[in-house]
C-alpha positions in Angstrom: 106.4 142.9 47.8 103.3 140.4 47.8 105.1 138.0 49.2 106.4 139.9 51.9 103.1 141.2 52.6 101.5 137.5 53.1 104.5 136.6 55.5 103.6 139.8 57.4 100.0 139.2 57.6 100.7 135.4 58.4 102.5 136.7 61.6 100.1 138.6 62.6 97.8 136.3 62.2 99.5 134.6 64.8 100.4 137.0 67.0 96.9 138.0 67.4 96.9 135.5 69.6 99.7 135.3 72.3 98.3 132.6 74.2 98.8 129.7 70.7 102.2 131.6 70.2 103.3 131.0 74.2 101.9 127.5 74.1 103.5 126.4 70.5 106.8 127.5 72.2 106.5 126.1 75.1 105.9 122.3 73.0 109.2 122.8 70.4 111.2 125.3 72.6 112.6 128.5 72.1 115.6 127.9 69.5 113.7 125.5 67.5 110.7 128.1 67.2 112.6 130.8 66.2 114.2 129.1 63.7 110.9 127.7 62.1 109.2 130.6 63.0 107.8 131.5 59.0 106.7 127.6 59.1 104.9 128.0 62.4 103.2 131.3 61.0 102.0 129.6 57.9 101.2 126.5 60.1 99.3 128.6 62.5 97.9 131.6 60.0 94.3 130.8 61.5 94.2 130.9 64.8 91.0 131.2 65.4 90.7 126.8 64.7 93.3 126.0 67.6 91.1 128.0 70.2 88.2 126.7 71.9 84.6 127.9 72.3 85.7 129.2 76.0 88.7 130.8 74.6 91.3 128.1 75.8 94.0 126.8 73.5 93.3 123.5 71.8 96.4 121.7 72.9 95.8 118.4 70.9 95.2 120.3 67.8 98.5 122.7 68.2 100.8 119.3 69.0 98.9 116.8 66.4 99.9 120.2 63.7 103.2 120.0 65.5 103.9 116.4 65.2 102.4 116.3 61.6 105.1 118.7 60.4 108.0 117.7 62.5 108.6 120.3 64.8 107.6 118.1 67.6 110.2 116.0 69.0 109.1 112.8 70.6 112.1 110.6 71.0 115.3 111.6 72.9 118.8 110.5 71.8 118.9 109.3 75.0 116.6 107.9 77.9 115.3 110.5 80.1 114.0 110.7 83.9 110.7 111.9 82.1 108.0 113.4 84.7 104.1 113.2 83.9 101.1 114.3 86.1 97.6 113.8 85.3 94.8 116.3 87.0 91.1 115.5 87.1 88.3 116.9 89.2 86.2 113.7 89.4 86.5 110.9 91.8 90.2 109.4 91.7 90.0 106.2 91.8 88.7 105.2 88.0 90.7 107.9 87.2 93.5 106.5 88.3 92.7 102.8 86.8 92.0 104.2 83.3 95.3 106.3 83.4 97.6 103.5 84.2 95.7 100.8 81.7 96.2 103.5 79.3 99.8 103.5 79.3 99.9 100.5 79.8 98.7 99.7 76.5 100.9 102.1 75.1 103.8 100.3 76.6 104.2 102.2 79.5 104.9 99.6 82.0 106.9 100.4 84.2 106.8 103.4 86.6 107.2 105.2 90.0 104.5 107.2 91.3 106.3 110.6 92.9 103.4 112.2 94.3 99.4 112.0 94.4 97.5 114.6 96.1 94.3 115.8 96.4 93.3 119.7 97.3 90.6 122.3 96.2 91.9 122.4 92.9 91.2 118.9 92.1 93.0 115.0 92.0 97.2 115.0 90.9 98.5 112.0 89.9 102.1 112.5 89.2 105.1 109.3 88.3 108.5 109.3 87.0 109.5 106.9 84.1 112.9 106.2 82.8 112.4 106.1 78.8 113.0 107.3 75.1 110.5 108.4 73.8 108.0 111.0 75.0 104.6 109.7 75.9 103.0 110.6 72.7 100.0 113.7 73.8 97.9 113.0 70.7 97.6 109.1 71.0 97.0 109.1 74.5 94.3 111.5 74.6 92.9 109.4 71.7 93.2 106.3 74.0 91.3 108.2 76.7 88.2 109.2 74.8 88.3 105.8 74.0 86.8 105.5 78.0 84.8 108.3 77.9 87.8 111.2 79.4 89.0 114.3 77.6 92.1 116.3 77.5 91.1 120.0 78.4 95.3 121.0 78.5 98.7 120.1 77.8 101.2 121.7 79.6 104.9 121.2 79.0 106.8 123.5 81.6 110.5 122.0 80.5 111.3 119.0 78.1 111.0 116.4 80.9 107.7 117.7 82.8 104.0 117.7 81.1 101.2 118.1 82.7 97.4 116.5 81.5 94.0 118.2 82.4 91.9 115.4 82.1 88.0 115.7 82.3 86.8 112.5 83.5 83.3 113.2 84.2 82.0 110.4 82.1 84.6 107.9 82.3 84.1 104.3 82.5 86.4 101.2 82.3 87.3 98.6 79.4 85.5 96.3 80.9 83.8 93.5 79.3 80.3 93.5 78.6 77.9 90.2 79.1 74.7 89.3 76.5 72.0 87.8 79.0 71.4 83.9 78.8 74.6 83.5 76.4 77.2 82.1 78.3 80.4 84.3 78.0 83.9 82.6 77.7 86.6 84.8 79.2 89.7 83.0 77.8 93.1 82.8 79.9 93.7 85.5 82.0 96.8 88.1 82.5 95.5 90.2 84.8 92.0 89.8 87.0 88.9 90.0 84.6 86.8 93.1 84.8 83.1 92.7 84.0 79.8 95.1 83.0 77.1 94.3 85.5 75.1 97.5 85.5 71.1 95.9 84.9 72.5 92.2 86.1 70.6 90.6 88.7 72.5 87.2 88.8 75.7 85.5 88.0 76.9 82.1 87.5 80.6 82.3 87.3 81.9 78.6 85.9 85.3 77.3 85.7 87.5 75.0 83.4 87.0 70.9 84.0 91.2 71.1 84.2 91.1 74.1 86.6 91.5 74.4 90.6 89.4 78.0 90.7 89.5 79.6 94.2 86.9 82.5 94.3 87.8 86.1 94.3 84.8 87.6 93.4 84.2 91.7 93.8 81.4 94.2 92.8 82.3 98.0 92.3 79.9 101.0 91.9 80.5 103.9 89.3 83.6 105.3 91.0 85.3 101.9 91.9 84.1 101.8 95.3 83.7 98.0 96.7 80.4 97.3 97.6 80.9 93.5 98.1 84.0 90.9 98.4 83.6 87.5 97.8 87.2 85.1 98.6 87.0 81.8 98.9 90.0 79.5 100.7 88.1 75.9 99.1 88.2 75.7 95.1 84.6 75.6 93.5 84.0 74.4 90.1 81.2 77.3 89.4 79.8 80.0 91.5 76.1 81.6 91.6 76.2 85.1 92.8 73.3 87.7 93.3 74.4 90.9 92.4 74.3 93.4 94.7 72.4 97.3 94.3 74.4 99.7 92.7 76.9 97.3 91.1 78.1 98.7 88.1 81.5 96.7 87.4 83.0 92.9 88.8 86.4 92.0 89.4 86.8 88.5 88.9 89.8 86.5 89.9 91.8 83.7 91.7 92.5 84.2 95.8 95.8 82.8 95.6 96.8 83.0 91.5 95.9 83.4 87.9 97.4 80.3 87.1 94.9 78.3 89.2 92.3 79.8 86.0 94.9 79.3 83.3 92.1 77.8 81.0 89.9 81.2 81.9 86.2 81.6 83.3 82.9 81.6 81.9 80.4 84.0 82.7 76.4 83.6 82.3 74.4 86.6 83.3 70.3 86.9 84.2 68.0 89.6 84.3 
C-alpha cells in the first residue's frame, strides 16, 4: 500500500504540470514514454526544478535528465535528412557566424541552408543535414554560452525537426584577443583569422620572411557589420593599419589564398 501510494503521488507530482509532461513526450515520443512512464515520474517527481522563474519549461534540464538516464535517443540506426532551425531576436548576422562555427566544432560540417527569414517574430535560420546522430541539445547549448548566447527552448515537433530559441543578446565571437606592445603570433591558418580590436588604436600586421602575404584586411562593429575593407593586389611583407571608430572585431586574411600565409601572421597592437 506505501508503495503504491509514492508511485501515485510521484505522478501527480508530474502531472501537476502538463506543460514538463507534453514537453518530455514530445523529446522520447509517445510509446517510449508510456512505457517508461513510472521512471519518468520518479525522474520528474519535482517539477517545480525543470520550470523557470517565468514559468517556461527548462528544456536543457528535461533532455540533460533524459540523456542521463537513457530515454533520450541521439543516434539513428540509420542516417537521417535531419532538419534544425535556430530563432533569435538579435541582429543576424553574428548570430549566424556563431551558429555555424558552433557546429562546426561539433563536427557538423556539412550542410544545406533550406530557409532563412526574418519577420516580427524574430531571425530563422533553418538547414538540412544528412547524418546519424542527432545534434546533441545539451552540448550545443553548452558550446553557445561559451559566446555569450542562451537556449530559451527546445522544440522537437517530430524525430527529424527541432527547433532552438536562442537569446543572443550578448553574444560575441571566438575571436582572438591581442596584449598591447607584445607581438602576437597567429600560427598557420585554416580559415581567415578573426581578431579583438575593441580599445585598439593601431595595428601592425607582419608576415613570415618565407611568405608572399597579399592583404585582406577587414574591421567589423558589434553585429558584424563592415566598417572598413582593406585588399591589396601587391604582396607586403607587414602592414600598419589605424583602426577605425567603432571597430570591435578584424578579419585578417590572404586576397587570393591561405596558402600565400601558410607560416601564419603576427599581430602587434597599440593603444
Amino acid at each position: 500500500m506505501k508503495l503504491l501510494l509514492t508511485i501515485v503521488w510521484f505522478s501527480l507530482a508530474l502531472y501537476a504540470n502538463p506543460l514538463l509532461d507534453e514537453k518530455i513526450k514530445s523529446y522520447i515520443g509517445a510509446t517510449k514514454y508510456e512505457t517508461q512512464k513510472n521512471l519518468i515520474n520518479v525522474l520528474f517527481a519535482h517539477s517545480e526544478e525543470f520550470v523557470k522563474i517565468n514559468g517556461s519549461v527548462d528544456s536543457i534540464k528535461v533532455i540533460k535528465v533524459l540523456k542521463q538516464n537513457g530515454l533520450l535517443k541521439l543516434i539513428y540506426d540509420n542516417p537521417v535528412h535531419l532538419r534544425l532551425a535556430f530563432r533569435t531576436m538579435q541582429d543576424p548576422i553574428i548570430f549566424l557566424k556563431i551558429i555555424n562555427e558552433t557546429l562546426e566544432s561539433m563536427g557538423y560540417n556539412y550542410f544545406l541552408t533550406n530557409n532563412a527569414l526574418r519577420d516580427s517574430t524574430g531571425f530563422v535560420w533553418e538547414i538540412y543535414l544528412q547524418t546519424e546522430h542527432i545534434v546533441d541539445p545539451v552540448a550545443f547549448a553548452k558550446a553557445l554560452e561559451l559566446r555569450g548566447c542562451s537556449v530559451n527552448n527546445v522544440i522537437n515537433n517530430d524525430n527529424h525537426y527541432w527547433f532552438y530559441d536562442i537569446n543572443s543578446e550578448n553574444a560575441s565571437l571566438g575571436a582572438k584577443e591581442l596584449e598591447f606592445g607584445v607581438n602576437t603570433n597567429l600560427g598557420k591558418p585554416l580559415k581567415p583569422y578573426w581578431v579583438r580590436v575593441r580599445a585598439i588604436k593601431e595595428i601592425t600586421i607582419s608576415a613570415h620572411a618565407g611568405d608572399k602575404w597579399f592583404p585582406h584586411v577587414v574591421f567589423f562593429d558589434e553585429n558584424l557589420h563592415v566598417i572598413s575593407d582593406i585588399k591589396s593586389v601587391e604582396s607586403m611583407k607587414s602592414l600598419k593599419v589605424k583602426v577605425p571608430s567603432g571597430a570591435i572585431y578584424l578579419k585578417l586574411s590572404d586576397a587570393f589564398m591561405l596558402e600565400n600565409i601558410k607560416h601564419g601572421l603576427a599581430v602587434l597592437a597599440k593603444d
